[in-house]
mmCIF file as gemmi writes it, N, C-alpha and C atoms, coordinates in Angstrom:
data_model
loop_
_atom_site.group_PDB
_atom_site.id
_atom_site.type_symbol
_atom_site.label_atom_id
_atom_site.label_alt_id
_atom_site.label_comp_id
_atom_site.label_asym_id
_atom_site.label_entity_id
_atom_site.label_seq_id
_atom_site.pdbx_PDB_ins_code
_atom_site.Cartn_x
_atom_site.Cartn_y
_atom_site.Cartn_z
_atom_site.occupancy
_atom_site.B_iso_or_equiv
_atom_site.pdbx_formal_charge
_atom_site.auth_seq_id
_atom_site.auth_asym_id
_atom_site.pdbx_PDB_model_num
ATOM 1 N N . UNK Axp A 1 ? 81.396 68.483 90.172 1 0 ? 1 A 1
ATOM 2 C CA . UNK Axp A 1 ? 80.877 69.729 90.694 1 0 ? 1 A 1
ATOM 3 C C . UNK Axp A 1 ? 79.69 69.427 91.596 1 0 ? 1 A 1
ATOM 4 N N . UNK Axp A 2 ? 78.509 69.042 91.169 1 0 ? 2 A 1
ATOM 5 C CA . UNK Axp A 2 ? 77.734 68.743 91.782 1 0 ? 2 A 1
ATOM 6 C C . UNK Axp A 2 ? 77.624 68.732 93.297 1 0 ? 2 A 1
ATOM 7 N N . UNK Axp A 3 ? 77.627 70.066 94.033 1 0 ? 3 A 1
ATOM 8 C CA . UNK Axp A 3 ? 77.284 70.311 95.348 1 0 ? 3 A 1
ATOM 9 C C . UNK Axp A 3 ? 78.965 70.232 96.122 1 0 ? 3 A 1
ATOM 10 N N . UNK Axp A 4 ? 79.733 70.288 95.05 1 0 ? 4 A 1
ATOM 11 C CA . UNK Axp A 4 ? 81.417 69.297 95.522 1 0 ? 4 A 1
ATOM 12 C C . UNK Axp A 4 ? 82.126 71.07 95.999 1 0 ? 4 A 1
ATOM 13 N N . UNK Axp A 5 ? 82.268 71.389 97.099 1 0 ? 5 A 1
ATOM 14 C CA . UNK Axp A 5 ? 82.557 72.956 97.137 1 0 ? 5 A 1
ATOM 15 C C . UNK Axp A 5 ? 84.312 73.172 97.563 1 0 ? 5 A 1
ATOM 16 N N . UNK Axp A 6 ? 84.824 71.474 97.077 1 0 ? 6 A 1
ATOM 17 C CA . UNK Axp A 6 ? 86.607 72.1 97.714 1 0 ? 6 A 1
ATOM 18 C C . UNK Axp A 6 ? 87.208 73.251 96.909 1 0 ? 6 A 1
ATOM 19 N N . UNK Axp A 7 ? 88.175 73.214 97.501 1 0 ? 7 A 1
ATOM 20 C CA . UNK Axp A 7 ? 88.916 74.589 96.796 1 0 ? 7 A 1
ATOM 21 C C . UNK Axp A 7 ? 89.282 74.432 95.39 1 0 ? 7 A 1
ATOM 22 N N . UNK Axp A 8 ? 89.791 73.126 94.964 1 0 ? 8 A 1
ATOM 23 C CA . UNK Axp A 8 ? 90.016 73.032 94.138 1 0 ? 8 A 1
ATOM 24 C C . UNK Axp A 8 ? 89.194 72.962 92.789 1 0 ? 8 A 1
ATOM 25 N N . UNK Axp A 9 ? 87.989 72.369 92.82 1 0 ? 9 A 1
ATOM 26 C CA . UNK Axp A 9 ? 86.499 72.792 92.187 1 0 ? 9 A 1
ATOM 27 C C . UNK Axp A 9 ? 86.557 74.085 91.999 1 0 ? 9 A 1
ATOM 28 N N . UNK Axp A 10 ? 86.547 74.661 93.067 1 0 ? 10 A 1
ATOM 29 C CA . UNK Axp A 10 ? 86.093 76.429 93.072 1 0 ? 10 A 1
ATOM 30 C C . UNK Axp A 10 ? 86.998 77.225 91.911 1 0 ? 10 A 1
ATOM 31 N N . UNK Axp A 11 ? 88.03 77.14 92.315 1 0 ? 11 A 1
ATOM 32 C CA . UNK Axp A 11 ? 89.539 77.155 91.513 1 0 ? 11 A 1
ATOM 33 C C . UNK Axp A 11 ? 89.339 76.927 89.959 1 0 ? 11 A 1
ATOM 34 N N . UNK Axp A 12 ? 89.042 75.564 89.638 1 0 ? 12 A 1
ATOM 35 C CA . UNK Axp A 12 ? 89.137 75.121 88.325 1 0 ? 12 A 1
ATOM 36 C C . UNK Axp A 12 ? 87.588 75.926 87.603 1 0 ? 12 A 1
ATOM 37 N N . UNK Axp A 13 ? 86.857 75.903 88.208 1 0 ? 13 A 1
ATOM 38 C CA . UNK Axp A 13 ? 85.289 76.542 87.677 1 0 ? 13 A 1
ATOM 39 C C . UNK Axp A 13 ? 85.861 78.279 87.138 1 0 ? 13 A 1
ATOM 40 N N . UNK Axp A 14 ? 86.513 79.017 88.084 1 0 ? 14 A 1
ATOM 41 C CA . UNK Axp A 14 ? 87.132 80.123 87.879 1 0 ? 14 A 1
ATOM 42 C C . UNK Axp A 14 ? 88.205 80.686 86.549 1 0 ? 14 A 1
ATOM 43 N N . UNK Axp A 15 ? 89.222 79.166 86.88 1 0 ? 15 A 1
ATOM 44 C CA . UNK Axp A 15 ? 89.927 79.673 85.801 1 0 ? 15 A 1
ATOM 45 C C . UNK Axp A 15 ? 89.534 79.096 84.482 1 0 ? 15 A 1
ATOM 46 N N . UNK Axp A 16 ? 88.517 78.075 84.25 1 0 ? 16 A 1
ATOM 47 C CA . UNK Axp A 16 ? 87.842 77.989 82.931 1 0 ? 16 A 1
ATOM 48 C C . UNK Axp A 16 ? 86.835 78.366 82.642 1 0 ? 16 A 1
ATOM 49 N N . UNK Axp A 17 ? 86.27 79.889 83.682 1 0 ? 17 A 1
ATOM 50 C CA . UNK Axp A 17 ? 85.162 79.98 83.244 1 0 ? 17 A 1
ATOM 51 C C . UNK Axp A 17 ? 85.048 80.628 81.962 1 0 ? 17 A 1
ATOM 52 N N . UNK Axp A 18 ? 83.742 81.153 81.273 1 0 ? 18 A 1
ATOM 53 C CA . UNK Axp A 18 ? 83.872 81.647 79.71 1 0 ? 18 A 1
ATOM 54 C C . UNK Axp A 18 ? 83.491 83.302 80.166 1 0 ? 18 A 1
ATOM 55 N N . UNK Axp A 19 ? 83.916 84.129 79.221 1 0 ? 19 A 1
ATOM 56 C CA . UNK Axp A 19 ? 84.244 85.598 79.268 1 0 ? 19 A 1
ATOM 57 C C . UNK Axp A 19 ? 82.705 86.169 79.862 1 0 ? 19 A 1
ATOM 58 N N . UNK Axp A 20 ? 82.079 85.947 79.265 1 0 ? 20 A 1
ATOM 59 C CA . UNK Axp A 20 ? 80.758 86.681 79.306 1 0 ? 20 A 1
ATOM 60 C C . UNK Axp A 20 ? 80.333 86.159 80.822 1 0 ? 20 A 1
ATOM 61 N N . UNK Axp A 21 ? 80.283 84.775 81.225 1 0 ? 21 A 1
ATOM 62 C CA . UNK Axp A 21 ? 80.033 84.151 82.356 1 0 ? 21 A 1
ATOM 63 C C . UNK Axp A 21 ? 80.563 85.25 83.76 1 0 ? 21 A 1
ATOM 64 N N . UNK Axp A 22 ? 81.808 85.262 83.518 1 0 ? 22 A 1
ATOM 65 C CA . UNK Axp A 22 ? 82.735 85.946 84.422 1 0 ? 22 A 1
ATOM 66 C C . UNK Axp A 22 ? 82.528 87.716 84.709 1 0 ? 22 A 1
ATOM 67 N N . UNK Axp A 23 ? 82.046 87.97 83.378 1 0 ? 23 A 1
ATOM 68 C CA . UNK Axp A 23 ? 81.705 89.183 83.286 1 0 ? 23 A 1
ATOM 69 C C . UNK Axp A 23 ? 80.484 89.589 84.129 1 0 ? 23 A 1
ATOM 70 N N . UNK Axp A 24 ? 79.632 88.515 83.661 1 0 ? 24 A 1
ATOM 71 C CA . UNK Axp A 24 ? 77.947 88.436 84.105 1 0 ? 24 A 1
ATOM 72 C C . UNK Axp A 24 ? 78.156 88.598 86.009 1 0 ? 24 A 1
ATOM 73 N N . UNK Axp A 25 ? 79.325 87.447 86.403 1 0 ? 25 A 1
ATOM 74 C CA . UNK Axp A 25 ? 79.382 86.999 88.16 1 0 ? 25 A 1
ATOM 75 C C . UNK Axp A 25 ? 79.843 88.647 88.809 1 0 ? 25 A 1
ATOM 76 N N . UNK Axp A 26 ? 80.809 89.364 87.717 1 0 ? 26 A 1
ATOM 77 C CA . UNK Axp A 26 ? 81.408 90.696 88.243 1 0 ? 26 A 1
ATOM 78 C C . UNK Axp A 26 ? 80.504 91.857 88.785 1 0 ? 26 A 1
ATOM 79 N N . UNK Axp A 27 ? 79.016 91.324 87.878 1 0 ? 27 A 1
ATOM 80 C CA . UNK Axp A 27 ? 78.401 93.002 87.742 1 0 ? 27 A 1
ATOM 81 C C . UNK Axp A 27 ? 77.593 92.649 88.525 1 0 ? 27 A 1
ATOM 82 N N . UNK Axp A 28 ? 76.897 90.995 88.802 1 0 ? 28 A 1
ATOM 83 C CA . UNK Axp A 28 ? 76.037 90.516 89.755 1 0 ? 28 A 1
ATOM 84 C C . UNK Axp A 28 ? 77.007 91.152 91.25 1 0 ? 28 A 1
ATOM 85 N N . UNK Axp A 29 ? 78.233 90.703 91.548 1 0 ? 29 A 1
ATOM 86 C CA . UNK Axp A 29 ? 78.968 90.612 93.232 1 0 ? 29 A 1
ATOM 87 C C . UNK Axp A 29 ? 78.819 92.266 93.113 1 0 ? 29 A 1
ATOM 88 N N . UNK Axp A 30 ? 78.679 93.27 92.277 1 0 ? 30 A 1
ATOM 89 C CA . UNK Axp A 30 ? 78.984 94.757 92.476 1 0 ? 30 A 1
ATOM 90 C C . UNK Axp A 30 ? 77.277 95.108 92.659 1 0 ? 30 A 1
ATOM 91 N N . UNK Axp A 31 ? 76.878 94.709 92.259 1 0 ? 31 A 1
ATOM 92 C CA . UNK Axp A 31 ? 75.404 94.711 92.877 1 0 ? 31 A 1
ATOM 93 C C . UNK Axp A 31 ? 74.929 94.763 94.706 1 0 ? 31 A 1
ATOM 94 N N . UNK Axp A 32 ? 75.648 93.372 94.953 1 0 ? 32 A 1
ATOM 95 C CA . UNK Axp A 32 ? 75.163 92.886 96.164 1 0 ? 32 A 1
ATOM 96 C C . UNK Axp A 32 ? 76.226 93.22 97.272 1 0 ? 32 A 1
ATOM 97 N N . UNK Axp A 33 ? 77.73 94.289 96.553 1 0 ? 33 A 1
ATOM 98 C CA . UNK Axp A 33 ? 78.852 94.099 97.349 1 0 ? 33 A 1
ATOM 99 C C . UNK Axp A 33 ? 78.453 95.284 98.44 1 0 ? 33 A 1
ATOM 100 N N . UNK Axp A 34 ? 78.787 95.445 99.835 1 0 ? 34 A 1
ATOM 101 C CA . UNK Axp A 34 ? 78.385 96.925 100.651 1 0 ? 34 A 1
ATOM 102 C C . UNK Axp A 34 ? 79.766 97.469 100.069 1 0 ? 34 A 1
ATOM 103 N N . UNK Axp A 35 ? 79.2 99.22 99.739 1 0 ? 35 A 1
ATOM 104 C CA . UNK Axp A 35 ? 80.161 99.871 99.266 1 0 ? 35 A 1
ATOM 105 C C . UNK Axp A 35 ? 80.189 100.905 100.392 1 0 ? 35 A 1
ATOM 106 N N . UNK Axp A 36 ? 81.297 101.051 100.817 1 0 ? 36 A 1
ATOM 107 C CA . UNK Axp A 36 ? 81.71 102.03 102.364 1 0 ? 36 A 1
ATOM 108 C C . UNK Axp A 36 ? 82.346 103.117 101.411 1 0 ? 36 A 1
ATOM 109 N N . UNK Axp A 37 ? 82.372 104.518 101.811 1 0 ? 37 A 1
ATOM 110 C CA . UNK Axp A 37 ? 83.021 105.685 101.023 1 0 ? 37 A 1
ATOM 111 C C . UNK Axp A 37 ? 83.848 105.924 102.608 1 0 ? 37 A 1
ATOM 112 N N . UNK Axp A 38 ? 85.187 105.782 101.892 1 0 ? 38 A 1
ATOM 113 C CA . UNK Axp A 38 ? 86.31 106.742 102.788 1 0 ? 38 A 1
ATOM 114 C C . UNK Axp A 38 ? 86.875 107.557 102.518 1 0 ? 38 A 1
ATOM 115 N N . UNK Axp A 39 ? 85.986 108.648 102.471 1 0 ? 39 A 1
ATOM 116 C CA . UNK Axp A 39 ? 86.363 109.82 102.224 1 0 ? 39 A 1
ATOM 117 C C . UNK Axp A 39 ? 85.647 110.698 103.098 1 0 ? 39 A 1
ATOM 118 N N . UNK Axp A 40 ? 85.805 111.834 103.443 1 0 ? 40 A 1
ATOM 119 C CA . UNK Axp A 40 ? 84.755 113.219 103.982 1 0 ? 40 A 1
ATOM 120 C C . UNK Axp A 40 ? 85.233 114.299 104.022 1 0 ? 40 A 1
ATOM 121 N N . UNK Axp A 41 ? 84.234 115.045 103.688 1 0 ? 41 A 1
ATOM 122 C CA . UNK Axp A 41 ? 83.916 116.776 103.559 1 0 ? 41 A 1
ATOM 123 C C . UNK Axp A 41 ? 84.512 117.391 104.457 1 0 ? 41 A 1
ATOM 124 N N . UNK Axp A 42 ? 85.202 117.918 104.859 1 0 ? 42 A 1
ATOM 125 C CA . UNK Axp A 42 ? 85.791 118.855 106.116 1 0 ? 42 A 1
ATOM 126 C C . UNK Axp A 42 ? 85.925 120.569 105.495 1 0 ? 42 A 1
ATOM 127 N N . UNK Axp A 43 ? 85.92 121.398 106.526 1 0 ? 43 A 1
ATOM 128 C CA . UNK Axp A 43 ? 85.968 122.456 106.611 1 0 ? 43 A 1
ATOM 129 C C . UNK Axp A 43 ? 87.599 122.831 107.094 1 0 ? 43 A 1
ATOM 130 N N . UNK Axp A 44 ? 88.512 123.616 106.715 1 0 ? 44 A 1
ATOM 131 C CA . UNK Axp A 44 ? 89.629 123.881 106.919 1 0 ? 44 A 1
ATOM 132 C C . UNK Axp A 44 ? 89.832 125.665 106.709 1 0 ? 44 A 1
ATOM 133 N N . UNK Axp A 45 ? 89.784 126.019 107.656 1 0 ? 45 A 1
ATOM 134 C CA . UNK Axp A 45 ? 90.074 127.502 107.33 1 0 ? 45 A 1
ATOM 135 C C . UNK Axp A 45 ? 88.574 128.428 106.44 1 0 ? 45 A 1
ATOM 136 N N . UNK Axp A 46 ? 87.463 127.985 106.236 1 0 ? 46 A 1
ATOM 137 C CA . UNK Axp A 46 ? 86.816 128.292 105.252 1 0 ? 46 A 1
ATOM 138 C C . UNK Axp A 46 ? 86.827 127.654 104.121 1 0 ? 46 A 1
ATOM 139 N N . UNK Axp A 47 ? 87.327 127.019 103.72 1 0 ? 47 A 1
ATOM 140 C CA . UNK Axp A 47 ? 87.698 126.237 102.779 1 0 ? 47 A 1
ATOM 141 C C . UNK Axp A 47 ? 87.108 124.634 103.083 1 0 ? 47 A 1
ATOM 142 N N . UNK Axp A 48 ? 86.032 124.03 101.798 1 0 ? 48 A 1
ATOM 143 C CA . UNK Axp A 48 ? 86.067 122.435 102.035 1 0 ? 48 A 1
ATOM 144 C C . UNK Axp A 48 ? 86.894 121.948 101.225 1 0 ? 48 A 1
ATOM 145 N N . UNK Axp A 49 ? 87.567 120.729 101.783 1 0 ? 49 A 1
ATOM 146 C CA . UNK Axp A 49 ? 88.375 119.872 101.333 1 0 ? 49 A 1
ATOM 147 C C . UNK Axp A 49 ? 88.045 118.599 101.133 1 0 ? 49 A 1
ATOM 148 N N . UNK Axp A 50 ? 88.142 117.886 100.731 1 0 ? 50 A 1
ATOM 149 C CA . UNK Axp A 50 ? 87.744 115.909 100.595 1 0 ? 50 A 1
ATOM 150 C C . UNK Axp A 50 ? 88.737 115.261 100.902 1 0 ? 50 A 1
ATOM 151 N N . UNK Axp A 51 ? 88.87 114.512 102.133 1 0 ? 51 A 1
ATOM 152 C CA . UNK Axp A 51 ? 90.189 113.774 102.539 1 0 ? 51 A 1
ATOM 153 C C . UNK Axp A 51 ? 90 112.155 102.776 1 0 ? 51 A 1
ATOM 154 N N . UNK Axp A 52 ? 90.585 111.766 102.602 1 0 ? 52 A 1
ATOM 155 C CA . UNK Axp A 52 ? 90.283 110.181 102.559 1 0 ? 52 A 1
ATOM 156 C C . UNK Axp A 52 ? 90.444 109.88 103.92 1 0 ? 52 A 1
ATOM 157 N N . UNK Axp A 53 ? 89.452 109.236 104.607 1 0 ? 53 A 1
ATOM 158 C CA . UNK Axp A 53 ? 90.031 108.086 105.839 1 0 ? 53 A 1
ATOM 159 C C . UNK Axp A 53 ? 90.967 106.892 105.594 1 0 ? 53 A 1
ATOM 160 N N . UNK Axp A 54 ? 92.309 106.847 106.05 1 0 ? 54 A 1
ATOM 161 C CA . UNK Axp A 54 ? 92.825 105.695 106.999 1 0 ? 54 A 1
ATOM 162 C C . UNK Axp A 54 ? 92.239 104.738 106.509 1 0 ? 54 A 1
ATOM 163 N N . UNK Axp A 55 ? 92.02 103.114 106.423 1 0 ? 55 A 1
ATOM 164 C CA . UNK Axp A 55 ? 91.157 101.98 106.982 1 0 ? 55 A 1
ATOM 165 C C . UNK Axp A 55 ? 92.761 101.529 106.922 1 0 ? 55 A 1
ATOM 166 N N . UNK Axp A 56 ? 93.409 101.545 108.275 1 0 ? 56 A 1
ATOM 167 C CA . UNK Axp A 56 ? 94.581 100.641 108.3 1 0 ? 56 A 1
ATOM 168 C C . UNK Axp A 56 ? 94.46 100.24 110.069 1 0 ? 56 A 1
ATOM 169 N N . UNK Axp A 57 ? 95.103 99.19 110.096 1 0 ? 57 A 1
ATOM 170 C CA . UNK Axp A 57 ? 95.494 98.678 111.81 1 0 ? 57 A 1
ATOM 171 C C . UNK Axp A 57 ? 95.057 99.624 112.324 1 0 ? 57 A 1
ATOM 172 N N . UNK Axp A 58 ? 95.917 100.551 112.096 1 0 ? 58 A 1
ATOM 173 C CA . UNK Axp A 58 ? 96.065 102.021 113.722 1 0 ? 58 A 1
ATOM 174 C C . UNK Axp A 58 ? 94.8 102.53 113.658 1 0 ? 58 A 1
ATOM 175 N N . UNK Axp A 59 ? 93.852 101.786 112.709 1 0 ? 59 A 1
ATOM 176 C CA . UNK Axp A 59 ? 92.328 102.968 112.874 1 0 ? 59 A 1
ATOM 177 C C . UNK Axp A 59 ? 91.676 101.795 113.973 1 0 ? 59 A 1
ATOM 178 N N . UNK Axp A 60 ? 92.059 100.824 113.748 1 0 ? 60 A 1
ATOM 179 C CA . UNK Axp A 60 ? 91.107 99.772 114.632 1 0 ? 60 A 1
ATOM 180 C C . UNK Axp A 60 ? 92.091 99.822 115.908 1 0 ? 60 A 1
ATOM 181 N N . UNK Axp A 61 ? 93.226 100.024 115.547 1 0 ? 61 A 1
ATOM 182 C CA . UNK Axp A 61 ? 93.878 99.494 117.254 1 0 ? 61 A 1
ATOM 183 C C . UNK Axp A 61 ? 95.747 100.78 117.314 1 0 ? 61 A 1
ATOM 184 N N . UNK Axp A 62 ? 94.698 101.777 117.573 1 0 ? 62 A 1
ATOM 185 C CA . UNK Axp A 62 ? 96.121 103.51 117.673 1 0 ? 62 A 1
ATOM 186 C C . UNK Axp A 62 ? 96.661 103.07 118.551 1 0 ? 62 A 1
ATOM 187 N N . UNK Axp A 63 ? 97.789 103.821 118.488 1 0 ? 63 A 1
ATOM 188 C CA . UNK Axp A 63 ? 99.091 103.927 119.303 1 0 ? 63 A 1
ATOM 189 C C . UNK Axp A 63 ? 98.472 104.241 120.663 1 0 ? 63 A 1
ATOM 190 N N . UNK Axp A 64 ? 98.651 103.951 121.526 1 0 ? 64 A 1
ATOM 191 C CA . UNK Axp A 64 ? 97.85 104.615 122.526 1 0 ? 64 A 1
ATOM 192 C C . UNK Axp A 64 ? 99.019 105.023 123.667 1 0 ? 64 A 1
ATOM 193 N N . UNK Axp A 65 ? 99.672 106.137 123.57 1 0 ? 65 A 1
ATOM 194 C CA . UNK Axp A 65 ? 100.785 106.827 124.454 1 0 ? 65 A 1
ATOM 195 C C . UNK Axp A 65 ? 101.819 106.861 124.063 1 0 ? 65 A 1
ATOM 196 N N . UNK Axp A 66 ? 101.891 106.427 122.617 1 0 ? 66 A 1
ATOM 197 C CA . UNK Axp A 66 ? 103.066 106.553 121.548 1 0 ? 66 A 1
ATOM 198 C C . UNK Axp A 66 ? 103.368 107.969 121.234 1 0 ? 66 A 1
């Protein structure tokens, strides 16, 4: 291990790590992870609704004359 970062190190550290260890790395990465909300508030008729955004291809790159 010692500074050794191949995949396979990474790999073996993972799948033997111990429960609590793994648990501990989960709540640390949800800490530090950016959390994006895709969702938003819209107005429809008088009415708000909550609709989820898309995050697929066509949001980064639409049909364009399709």
């Amino acid at each position: 291990m010692d500074g050794d970062s191949s995949q396979s190190v990474i790999n073996n550290i993972a799948v033997n790590m111990l429960a609590r260890d793994s648990m501990y790395l989960r709540e640390e990465m949800l800490k530090v992870s950016p959390d994006i909300e895709l969702s938003q508030e819209i107005d429809i008729e008088g009415e708000s609704v909550k609709v989820d955004i898309p995050m697929t291809v066509g949001f980064f790159w639409p049909d364009s004359g399709r």
